[in-house]
C-alpha positions in Angstrom: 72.4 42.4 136.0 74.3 44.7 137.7 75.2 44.4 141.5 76.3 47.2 143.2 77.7 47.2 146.9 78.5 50.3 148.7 82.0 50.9 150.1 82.5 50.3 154.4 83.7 54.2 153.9 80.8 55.4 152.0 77.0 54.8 153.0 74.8 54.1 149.3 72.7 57.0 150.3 75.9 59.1 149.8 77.3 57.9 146.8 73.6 57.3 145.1 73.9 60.1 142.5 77.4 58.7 141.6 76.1 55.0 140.8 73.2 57.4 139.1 75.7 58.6 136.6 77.9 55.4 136.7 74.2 53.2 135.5 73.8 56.4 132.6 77.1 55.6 131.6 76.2 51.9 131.2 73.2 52.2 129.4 74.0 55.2 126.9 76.8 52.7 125.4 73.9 49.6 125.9 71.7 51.1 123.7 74.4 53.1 121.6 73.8 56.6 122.3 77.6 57.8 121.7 76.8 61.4 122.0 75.4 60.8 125.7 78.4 58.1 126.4 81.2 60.4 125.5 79.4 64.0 127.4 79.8 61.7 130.7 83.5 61.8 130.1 85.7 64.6 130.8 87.5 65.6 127.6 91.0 65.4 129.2 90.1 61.9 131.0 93.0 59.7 131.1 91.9 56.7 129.7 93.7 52.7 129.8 91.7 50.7 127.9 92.5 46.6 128.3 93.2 46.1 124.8 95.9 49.3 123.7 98.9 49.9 124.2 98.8 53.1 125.3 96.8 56.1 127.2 94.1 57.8 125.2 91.5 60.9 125.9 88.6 61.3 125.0 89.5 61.9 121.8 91.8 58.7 121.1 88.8 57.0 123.0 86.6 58.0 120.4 88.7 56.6 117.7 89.2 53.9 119.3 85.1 53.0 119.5 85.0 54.0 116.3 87.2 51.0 115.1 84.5 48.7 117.1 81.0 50.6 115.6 83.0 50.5 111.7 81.7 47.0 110.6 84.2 44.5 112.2 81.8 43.6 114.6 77.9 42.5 114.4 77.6 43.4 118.0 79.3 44.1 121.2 78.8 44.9 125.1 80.4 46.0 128.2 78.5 44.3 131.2 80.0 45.9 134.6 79.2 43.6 138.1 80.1 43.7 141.6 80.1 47.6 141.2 81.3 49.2 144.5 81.3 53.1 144.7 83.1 55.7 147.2 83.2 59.1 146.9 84.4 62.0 148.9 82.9 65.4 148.4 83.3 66.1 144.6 85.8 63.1 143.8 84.4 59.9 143.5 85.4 56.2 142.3 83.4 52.9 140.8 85.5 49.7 140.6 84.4 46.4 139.1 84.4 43.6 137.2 83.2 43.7 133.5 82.7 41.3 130.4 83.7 42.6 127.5 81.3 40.4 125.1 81.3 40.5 121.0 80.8 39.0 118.2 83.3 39.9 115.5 82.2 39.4 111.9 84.8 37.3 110.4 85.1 35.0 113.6 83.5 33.6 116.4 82.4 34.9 120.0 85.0 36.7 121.9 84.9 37.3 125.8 87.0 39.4 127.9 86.7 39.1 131.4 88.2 42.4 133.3 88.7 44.6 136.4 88.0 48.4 136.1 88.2 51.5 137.7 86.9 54.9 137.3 87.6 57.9 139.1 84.7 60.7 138.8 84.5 64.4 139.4 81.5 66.3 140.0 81.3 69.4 138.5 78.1 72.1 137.9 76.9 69.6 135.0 77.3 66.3 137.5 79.7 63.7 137.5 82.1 63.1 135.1 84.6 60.4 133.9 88.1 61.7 134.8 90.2 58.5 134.5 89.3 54.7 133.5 91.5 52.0 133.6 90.7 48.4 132.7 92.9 45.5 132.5 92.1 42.3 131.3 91.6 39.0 133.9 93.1 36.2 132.5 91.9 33.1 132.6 88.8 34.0 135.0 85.2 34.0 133.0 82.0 34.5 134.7 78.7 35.3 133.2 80.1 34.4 129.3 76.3 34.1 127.9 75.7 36.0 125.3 72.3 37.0 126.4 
């Protein structure tokens, strides 16, 4: 489950179309939809992902998913919580917690607690991925069920 809180700066009723877009996000990845994951992010985004070395795009993000969808894992999920959301005119940012949860083939379960933060941009076609950072928690693990 998702919780989402809005910000003391931001009423929800304000950043509602943002945590819209935020939850599309979320669920085109859940249910593996690619093609709608990656057209919420901006081509240019500037990407940290918790587990390389080094800032990506889009592009590099792609490749970098592909490595997870090519067989070395039986399944995989990114479960955000304690969502909160601000947003200021066309610029806008989600910030979290998320599990990283898998199951590589060869191995057993892996979990990855981490922070996160995305900044948005809304354009003519909506909001937008623009940068995402996530960094891993160490030690902390909350909500490690697989289910």
């Amino acid at each position: 489950m998702i919780v989402y809180h809005a910000t003391m700066i931001t009423a929800a009723s304000a950043t509602a179309d943002l945590q819209s877009a935020f939850e599309a996000l979320v669920a085109a990845l859940g249910r593996g939809d690619l093609d709608g994951f990656y057209n919420l992010i901006l081509p240019d985004a500037f990407i940290v992902d918790e587990d390389l070395p080094f800032r990506v795009d889009l592009d590099g993000f792609r490749d970098h998913i592909a490595f997870h969808t090519s067989g070395v894992w039986d399944g995989f999920a990114w479960k955000p919580y304690d969502v909160r959301f601000s947003r200021s005119g066309d610029a806008g940012v989600s910030a979290g917690f998320a599990m990283f949860r898998g199951k590589p083939r060869d191995s057993g379960f892996r979990l990855r607690p981490m922070l996160f933060t995305q900044g948005w941009v809304r354009g003519a076609g909506g909001w937008r991925v623009a940068n995402w950072q996530q960094s891993p928690i160490v030690g902390h693990a909350t909500n490690q069920s697989p289910s």
